[in-house]
BAZA-482604 format. One line per field, with one value per atom (N, C-alpha, C): residue in three letters; x, y, z; residue number from 1. Coordinates in nm, 4 decimals, padded with zeros to 6 digits. Layout:
<pts>
r <- c(ALA,...)
c1 <- c(X,...)
c2 <- c(Y,...)
c3 <- c(Z,...)
k <- c(NUM,...)
</pts>
This chain:
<pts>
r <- c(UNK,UNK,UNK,UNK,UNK,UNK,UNK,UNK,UNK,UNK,UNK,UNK,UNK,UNK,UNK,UNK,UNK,UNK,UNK,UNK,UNK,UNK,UNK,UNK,UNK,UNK,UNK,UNK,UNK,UNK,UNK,UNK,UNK,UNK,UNK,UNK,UNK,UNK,UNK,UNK,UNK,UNK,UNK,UNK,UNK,UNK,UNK,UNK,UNK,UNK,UNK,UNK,UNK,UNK,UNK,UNK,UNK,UNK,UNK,UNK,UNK,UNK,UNK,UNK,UNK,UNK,UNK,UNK,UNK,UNK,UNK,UNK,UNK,UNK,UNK,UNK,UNK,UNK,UNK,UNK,UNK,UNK,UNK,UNK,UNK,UNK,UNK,UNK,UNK,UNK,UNK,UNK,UNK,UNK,UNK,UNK,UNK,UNK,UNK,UNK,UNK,UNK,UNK,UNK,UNK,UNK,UNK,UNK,UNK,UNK,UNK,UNK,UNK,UNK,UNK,UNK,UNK,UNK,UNK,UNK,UNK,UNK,UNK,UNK,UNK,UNK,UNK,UNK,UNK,UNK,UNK,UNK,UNK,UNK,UNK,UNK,UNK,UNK,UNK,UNK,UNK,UNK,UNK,UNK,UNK,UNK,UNK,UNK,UNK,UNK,UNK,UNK,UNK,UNK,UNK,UNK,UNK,UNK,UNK,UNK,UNK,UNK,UNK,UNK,UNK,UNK,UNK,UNK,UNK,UNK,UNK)
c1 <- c(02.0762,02.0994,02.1159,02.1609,02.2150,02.1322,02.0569,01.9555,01.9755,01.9875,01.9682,01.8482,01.8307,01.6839,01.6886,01.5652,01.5501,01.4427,01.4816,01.3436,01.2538,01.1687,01.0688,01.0030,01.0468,01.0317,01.1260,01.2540,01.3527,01.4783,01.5004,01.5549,01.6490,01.7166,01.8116,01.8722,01.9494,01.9939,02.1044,02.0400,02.1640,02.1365,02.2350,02.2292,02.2124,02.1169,02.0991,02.1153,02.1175,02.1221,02.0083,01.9102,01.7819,01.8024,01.6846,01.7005,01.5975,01.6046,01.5123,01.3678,01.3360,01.2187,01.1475,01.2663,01.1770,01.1800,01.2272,01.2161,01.0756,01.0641,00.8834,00.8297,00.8154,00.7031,00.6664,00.7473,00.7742,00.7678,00.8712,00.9142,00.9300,00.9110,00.9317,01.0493,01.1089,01.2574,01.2328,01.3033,01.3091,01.4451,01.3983,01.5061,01.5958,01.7264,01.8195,01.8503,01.8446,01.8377,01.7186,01.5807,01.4765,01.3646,01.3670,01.3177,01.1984,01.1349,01.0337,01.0183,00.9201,00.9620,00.8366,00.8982,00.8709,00.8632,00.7961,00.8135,00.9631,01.0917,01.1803,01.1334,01.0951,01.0368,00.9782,00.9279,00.8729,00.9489,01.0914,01.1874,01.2775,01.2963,01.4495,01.4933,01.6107,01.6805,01.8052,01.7568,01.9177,02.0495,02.0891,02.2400,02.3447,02.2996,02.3948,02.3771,02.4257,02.4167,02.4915,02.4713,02.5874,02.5843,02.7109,02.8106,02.8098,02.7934,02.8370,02.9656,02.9819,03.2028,03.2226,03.3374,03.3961,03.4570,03.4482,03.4902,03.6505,03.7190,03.8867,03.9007,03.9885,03.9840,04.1405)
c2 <- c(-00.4999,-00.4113,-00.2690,-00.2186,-00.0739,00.0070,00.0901,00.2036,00.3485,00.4762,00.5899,00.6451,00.6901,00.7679,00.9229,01.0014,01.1815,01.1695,01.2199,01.2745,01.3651,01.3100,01.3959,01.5105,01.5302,01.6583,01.7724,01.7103,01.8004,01.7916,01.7275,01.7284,01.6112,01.5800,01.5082,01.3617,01.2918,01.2490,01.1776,00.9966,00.9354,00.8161,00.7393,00.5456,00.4837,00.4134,00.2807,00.1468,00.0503,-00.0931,-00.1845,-00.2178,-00.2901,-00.4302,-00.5036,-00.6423,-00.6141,-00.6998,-00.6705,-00.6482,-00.8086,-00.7402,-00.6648,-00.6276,-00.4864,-00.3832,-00.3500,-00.2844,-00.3015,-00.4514,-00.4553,-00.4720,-00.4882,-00.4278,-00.2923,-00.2325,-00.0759,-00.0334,-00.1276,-00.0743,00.0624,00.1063,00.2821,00.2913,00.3433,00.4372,00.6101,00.6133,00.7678,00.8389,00.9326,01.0070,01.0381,01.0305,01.0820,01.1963,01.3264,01.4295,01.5013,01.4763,01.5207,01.4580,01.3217,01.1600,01.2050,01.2587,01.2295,01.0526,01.0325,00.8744,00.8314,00.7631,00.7342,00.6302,00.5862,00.4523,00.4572,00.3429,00.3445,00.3158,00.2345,00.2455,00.3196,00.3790,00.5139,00.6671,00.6495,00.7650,00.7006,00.5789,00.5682,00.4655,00.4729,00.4194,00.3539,00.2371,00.1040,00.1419,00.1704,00.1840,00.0390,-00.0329,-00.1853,-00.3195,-00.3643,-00.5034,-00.4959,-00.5324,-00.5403,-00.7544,-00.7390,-00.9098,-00.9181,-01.0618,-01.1066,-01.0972,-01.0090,-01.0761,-01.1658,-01.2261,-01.3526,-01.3540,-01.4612,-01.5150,-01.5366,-01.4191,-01.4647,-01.5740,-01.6963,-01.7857,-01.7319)
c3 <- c(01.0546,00.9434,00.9935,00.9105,00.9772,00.8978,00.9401,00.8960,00.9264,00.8240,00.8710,00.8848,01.0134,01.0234,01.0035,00.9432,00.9827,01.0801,01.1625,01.2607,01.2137,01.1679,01.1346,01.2069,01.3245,01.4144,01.4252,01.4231,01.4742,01.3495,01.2621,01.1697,01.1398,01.2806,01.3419,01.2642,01.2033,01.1196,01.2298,01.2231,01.3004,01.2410,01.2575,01.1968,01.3049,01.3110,01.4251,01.3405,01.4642,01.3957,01.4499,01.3671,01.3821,01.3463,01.3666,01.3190,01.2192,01.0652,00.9463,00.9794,01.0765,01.1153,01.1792,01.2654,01.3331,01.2341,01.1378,01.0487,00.9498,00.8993,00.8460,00.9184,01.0372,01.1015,01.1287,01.1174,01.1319,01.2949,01.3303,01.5035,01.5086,01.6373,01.6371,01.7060,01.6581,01.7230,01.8127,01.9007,01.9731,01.8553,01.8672,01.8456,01.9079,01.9407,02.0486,02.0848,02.0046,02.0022,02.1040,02.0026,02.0586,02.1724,02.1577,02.1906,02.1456,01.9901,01.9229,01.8750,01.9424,01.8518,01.7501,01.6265,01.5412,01.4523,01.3521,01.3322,01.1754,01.2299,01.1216,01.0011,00.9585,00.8041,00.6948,00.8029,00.7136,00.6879,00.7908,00.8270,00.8165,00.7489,00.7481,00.6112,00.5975,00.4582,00.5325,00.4315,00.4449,00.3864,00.4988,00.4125,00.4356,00.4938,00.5172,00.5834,00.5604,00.6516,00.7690,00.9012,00.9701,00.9811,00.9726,00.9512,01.0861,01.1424,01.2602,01.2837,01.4469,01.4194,01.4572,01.3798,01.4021,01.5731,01.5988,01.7292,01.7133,01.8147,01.7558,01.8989,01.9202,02.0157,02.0281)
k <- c(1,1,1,2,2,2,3,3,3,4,4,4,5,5,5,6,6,6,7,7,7,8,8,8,9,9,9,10,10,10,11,11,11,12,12,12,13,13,13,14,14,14,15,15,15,16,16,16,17,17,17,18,18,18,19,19,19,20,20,20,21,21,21,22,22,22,23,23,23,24,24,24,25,25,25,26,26,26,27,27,27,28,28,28,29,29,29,30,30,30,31,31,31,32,32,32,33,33,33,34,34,34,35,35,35,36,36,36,37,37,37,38,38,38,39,39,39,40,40,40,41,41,41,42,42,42,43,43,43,44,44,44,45,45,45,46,46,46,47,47,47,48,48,48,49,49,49,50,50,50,51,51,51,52,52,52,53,53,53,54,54,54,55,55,55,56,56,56,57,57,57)
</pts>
């Protein structure tokens, strides 16, 4: 799933792509900007699913 995080230190605003459950568990992410790291769930909002890509043969 695709998630936007704020860094709660430095302001910093980027989308990563997690798996759901590292998300309820509340895995921690670095920030890329600052590498404050933090836990996503509590700093971040779902904005999507990411779809498997299809296999072109």
């Amino acid at each position: 799933m695709k998630v936007k995080a704020k860094c709660p230190k430095c302001g910093h605003v980027f989308e990563v792509e997690i798996g759901e459950s590292w998300y309820n568990m509340g895995f921690s992410i670095a920030c890329p900007k600052c590498g404050y790291q933090f836990p996503i769930n509590m700093y971040g909002q779902i904005v999507g699913e990411v779809k498997p890509q299809k296999q072109k043969k």
